[in-house]
N, CA, C and O atoms as a GROMACS GRO file, in nm:
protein
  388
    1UNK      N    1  18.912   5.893  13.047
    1UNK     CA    2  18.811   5.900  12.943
    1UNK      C    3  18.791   6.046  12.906
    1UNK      O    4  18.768   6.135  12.988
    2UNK      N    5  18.801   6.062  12.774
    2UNK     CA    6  18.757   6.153  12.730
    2UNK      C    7  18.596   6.238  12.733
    2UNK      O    8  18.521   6.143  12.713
    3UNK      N    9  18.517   6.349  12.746
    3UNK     CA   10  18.415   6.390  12.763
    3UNK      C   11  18.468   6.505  12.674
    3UNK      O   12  18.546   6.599  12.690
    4UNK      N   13  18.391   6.455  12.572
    4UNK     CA   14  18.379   6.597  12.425
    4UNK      C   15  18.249   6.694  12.492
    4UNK      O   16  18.158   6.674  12.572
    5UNK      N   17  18.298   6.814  12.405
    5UNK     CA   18  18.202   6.939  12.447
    5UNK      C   19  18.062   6.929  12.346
    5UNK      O   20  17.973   7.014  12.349
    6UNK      N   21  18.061   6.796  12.249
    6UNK     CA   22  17.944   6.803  12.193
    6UNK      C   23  17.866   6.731  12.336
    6UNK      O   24  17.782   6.790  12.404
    7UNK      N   25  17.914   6.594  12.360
    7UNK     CA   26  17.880   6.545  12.467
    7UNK      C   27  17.821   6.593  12.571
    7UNK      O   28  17.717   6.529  12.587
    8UNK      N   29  17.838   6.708  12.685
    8UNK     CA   30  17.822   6.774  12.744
    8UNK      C   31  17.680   6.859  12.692
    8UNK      O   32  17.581   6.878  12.762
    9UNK      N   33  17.697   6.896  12.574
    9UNK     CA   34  17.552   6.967  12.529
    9UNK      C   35  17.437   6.871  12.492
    9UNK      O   36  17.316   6.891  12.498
   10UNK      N   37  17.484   6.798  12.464
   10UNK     CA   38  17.384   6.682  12.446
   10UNK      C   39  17.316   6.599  12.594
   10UNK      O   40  17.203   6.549  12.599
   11UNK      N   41  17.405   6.600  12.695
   11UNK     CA   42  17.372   6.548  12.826
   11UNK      C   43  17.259   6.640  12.888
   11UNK      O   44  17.155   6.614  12.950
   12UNK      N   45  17.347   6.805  12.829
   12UNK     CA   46  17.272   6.950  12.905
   12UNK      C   47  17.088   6.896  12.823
   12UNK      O   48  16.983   6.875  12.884
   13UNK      N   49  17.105   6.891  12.731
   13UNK     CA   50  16.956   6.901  12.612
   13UNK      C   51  16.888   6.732  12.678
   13UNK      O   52  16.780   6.717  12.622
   14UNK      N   53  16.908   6.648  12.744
   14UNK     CA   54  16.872   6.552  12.790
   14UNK      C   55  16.796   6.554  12.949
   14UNK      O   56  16.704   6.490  12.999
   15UNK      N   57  16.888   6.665  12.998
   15UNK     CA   58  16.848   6.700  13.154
   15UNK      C   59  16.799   6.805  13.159
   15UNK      O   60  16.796   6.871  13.263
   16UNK      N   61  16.719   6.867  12.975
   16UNK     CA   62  16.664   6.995  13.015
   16UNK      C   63  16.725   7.122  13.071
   16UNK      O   64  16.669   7.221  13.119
   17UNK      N   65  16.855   7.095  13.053
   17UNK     CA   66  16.967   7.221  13.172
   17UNK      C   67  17.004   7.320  13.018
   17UNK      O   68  17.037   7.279  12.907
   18UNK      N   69  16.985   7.454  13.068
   18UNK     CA   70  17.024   7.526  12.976
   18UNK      C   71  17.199   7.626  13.021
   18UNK      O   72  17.220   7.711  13.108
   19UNK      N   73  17.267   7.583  12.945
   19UNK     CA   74  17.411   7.606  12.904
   19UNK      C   75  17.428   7.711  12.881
   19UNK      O   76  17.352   7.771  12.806
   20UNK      N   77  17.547   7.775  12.946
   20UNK     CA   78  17.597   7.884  12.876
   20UNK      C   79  17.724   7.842  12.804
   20UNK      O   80  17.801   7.770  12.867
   21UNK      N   81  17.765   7.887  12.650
   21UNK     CA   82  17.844   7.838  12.577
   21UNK      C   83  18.046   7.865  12.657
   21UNK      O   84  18.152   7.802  12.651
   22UNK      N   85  18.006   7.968  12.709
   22UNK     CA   86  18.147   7.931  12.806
   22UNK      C   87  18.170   7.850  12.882
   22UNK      O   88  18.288   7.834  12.915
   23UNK      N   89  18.092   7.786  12.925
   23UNK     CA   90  18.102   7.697  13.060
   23UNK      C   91  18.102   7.567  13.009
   23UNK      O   92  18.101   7.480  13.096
   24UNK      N   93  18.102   7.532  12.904
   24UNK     CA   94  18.093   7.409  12.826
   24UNK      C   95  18.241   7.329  12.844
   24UNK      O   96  18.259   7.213  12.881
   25UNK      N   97  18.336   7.427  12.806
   25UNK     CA   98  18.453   7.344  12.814
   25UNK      C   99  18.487   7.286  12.969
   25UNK      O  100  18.539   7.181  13.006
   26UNK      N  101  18.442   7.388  13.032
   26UNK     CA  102  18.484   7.354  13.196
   26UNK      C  103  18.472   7.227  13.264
   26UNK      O  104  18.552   7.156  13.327
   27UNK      N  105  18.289   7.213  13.220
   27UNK     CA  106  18.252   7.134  13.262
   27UNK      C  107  18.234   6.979  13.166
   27UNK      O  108  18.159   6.885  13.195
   28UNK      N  109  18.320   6.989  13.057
   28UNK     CA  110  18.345   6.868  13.012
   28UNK      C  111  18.466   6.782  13.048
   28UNK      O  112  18.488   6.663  13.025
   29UNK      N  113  18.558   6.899  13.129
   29UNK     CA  114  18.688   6.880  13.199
   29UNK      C  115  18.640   6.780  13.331
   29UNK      O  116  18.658   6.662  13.358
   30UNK      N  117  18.561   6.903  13.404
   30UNK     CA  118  18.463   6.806  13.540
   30UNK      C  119  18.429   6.657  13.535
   30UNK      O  120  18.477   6.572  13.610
   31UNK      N  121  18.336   6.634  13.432
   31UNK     CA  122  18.217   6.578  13.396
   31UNK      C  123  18.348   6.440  13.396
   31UNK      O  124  18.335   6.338  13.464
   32UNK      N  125  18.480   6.467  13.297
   32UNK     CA  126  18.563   6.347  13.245
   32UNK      C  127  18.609   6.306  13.395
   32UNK      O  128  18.578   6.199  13.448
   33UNK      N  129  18.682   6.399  13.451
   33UNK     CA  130  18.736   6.370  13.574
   33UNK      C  131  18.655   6.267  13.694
   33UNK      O  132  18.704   6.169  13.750
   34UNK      N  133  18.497   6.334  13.712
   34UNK     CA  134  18.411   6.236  13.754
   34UNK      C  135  18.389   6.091  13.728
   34UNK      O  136  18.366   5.998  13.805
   35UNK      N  137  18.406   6.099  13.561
   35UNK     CA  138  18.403   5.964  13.516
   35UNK      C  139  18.536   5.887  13.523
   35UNK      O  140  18.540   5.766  13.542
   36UNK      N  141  18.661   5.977  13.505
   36UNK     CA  142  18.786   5.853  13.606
   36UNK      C  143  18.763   5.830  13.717
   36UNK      O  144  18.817   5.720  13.724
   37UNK      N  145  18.717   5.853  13.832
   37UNK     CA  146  18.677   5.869  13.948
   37UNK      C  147  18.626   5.758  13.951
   37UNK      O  148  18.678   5.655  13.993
   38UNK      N  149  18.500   5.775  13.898
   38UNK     CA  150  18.390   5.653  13.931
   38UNK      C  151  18.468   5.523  13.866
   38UNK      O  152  18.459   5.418  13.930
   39UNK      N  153  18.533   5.523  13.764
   39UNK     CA  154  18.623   5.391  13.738
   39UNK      C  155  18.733   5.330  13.795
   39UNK      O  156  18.781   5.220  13.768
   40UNK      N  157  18.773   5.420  13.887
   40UNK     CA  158  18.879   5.398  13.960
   40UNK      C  159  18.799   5.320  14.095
   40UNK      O  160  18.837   5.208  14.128
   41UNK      N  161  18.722   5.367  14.146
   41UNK     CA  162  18.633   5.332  14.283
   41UNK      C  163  18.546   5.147  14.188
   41UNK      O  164  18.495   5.060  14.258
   42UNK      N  165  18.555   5.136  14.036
   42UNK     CA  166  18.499   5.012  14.036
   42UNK      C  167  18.583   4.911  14.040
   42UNK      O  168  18.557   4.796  14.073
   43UNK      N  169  18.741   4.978  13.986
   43UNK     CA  170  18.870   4.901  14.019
   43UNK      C  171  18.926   4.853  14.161
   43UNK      O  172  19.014   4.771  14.188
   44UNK      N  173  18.838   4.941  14.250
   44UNK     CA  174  18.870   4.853  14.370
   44UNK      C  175  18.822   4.718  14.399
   44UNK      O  176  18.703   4.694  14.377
   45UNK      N  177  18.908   4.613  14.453
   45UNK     CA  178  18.841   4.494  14.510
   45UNK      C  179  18.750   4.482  14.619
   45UNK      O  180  18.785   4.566  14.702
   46UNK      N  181  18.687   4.443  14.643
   46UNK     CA  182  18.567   4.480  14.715
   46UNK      C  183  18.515   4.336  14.826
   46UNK      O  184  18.446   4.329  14.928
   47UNK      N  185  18.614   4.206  14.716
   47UNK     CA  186  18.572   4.062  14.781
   47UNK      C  187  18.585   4.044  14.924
   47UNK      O  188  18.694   4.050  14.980
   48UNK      N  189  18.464   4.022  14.990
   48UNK     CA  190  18.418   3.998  15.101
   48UNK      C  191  18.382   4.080  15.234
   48UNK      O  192  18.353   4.059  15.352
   49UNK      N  193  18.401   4.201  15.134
   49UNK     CA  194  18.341   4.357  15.200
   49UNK      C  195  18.204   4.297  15.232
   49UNK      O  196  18.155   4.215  15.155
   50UNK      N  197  18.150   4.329  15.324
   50UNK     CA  198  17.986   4.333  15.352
   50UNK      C  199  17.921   4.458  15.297
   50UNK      O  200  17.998   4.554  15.304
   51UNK      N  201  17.783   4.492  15.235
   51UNK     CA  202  17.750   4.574  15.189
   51UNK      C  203  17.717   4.679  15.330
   51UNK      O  204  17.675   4.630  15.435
   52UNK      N  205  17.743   4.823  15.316
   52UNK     CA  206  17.658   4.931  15.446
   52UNK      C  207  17.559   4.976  15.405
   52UNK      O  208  17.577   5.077  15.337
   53UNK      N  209  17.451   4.944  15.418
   53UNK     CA  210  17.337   4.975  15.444
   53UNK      C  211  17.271   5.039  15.580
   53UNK      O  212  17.176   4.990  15.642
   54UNK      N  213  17.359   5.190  15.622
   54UNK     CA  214  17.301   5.224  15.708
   54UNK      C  215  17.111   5.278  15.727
   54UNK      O  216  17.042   5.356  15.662
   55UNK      N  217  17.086   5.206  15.826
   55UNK     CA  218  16.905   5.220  15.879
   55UNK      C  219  16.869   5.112  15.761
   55UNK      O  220  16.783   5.137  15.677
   56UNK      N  221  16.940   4.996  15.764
   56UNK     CA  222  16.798   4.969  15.630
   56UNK      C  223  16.713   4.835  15.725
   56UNK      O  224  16.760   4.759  15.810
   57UNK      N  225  16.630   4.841  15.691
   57UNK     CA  226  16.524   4.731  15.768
   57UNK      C  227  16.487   4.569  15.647
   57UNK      O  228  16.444   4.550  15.534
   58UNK      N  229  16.541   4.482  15.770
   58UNK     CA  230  16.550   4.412  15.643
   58UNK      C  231  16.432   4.326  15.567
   58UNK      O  232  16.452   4.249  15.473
   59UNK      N  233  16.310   4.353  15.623
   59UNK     CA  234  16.180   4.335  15.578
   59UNK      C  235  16.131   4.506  15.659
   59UNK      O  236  16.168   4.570  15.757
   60UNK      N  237  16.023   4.522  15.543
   60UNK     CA  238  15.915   4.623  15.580
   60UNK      C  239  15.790   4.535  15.596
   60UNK      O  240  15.725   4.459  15.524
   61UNK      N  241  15.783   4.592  15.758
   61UNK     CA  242  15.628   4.556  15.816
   61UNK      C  243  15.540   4.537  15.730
   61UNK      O  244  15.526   4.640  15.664
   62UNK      N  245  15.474   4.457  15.698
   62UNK     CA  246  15.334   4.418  15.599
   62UNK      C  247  15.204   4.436  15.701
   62UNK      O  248  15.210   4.415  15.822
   63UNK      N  249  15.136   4.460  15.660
   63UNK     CA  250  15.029   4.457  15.744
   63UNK      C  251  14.923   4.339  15.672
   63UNK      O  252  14.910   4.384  15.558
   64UNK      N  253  14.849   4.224  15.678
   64UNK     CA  254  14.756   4.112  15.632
   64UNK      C  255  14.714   4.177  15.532
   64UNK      O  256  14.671   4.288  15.562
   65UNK      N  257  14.709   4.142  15.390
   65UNK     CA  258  14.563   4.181  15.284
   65UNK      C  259  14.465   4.130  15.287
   65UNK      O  260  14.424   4.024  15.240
   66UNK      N  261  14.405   4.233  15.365
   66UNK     CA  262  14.250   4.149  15.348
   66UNK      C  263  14.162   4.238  15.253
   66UNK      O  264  14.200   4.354  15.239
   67UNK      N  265  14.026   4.191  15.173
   67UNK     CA  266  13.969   4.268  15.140
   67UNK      C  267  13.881   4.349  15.208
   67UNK      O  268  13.849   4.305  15.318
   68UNK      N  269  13.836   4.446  15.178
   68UNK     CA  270  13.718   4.544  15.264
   68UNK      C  271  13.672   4.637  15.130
   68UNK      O  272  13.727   4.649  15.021
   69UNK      N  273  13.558   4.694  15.178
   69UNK     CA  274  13.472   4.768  15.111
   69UNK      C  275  13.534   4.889  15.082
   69UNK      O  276  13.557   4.950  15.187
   70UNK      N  277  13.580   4.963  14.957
   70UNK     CA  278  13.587   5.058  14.932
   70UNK      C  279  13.484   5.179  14.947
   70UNK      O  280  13.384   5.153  15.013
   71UNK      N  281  13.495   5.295  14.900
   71UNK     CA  282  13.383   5.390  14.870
   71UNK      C  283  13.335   5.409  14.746
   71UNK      O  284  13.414   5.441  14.658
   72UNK      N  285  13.175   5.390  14.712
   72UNK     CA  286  13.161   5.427  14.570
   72UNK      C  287  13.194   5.543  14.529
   72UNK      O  288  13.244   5.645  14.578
   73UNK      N  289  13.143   5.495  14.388
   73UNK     CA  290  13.243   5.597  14.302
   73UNK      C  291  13.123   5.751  14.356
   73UNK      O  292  13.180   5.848  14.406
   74UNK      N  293  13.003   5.753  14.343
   74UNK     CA  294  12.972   5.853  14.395
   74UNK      C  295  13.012   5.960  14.468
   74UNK      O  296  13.021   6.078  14.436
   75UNK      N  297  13.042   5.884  14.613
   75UNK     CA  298  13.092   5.896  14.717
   75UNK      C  299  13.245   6.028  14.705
   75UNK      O  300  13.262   6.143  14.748
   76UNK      N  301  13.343   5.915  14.611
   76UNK     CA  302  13.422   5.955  14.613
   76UNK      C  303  13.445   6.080  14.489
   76UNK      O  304  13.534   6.163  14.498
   77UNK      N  305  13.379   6.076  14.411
   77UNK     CA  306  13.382   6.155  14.320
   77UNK      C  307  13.273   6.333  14.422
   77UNK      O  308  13.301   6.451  14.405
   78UNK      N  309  13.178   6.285  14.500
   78UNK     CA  310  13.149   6.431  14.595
   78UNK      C  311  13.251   6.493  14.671
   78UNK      O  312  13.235   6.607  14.715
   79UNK      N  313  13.383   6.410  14.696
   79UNK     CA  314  13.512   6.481  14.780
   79UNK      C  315  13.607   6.550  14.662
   79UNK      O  316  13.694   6.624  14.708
   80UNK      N  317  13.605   6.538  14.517
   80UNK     CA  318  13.698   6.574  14.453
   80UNK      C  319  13.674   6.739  14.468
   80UNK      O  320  13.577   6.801  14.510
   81UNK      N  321  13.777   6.776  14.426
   81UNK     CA  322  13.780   6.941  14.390
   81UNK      C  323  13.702   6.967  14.270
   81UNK      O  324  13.612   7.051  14.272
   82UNK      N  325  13.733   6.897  14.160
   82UNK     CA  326  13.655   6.920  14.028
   82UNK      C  327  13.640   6.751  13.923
   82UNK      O  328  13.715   6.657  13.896
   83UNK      N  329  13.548   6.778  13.904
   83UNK     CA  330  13.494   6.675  13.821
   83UNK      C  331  13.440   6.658  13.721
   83UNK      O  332  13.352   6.741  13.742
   84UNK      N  333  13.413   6.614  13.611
   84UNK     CA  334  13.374   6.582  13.478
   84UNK      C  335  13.265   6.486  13.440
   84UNK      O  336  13.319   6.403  13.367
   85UNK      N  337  13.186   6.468  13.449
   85UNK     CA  338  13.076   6.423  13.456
   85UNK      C  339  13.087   6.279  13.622
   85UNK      O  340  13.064   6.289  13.742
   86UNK      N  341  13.143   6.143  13.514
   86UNK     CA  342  13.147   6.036  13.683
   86UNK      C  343  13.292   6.012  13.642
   86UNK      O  344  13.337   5.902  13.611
   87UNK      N  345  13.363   6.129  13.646
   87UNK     CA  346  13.519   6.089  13.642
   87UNK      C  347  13.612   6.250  13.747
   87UNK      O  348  13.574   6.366  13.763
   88UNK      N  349  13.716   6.189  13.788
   88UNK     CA  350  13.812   6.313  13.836
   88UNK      C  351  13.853   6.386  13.743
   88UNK      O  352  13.915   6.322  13.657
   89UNK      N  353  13.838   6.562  13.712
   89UNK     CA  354  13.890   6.616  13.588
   89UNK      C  355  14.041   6.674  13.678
   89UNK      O  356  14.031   6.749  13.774
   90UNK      N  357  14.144   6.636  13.640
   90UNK     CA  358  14.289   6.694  13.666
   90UNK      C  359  14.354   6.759  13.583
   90UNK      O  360  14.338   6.720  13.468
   91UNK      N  361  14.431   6.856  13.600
   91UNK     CA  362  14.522   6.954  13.517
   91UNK      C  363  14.591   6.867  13.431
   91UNK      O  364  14.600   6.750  13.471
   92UNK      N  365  14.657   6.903  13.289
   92UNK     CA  366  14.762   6.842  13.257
   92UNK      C  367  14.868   6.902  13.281
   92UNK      O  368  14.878   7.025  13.285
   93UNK      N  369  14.988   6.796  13.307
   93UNK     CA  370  15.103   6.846  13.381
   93UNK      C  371  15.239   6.821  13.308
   93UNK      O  372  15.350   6.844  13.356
   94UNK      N  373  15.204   6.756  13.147
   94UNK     CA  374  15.314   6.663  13.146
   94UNK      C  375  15.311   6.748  13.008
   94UNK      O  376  15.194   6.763  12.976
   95UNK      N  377  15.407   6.813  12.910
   95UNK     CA  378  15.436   6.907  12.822
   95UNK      C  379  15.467   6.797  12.688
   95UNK      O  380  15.568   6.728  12.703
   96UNK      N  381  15.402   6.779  12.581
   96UNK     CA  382  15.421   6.695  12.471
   96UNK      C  383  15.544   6.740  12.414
   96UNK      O  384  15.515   6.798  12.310
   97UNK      N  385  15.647   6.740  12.429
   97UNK     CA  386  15.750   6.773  12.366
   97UNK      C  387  15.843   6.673  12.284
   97UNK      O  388  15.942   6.715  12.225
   0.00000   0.00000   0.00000
């Protein structure tokens, strides 16, 4: 498969990664090679392989839901760092772009 160098800048402008215009061709060379790779590994047969899942647990412990009493909002609004009248005031973190 082919991986064009518009491609590559467009992936870079998607993941926020800023490019230097030399390195573009390089890594559209990479980027293709990766992607024969990964098609070659789906061309393998695989029928009746068991999946490896090393450490995996095959239920996670639950503990009963029961209900119980929370803390009012009072309560919990005297532990915050900063607050806004009867609400948590938090930074914004997320850039409107």
């Amino acid at each position: 498969m082919s991986i064009e160098q518009h491609d590559v800048r467009h992936l870079a402008r998607l993941a926020k990664l800023a490019l230097d215009e030399p390195d573009i061709p390089a890594l559209a060379t990479e980027l293709a090679r990766i992607v024969e790779y990964v098609a070659e590994l789906a061309a393998v047969d695989t029928t009746g392989v068991e999946p490896w899942l090393p450490g995996a647990v095959p239920a996670a412990p639950l503990r009963p839901d029961t209900p119980a009493r929370g803390l009012s909002a009072e309560l919990a609004l005297d532990q915050a760092p900063r607050r806004r009248e009867r609400a948590f005031a938090v930074p914004a973190f997320v850039d409107d772009e």
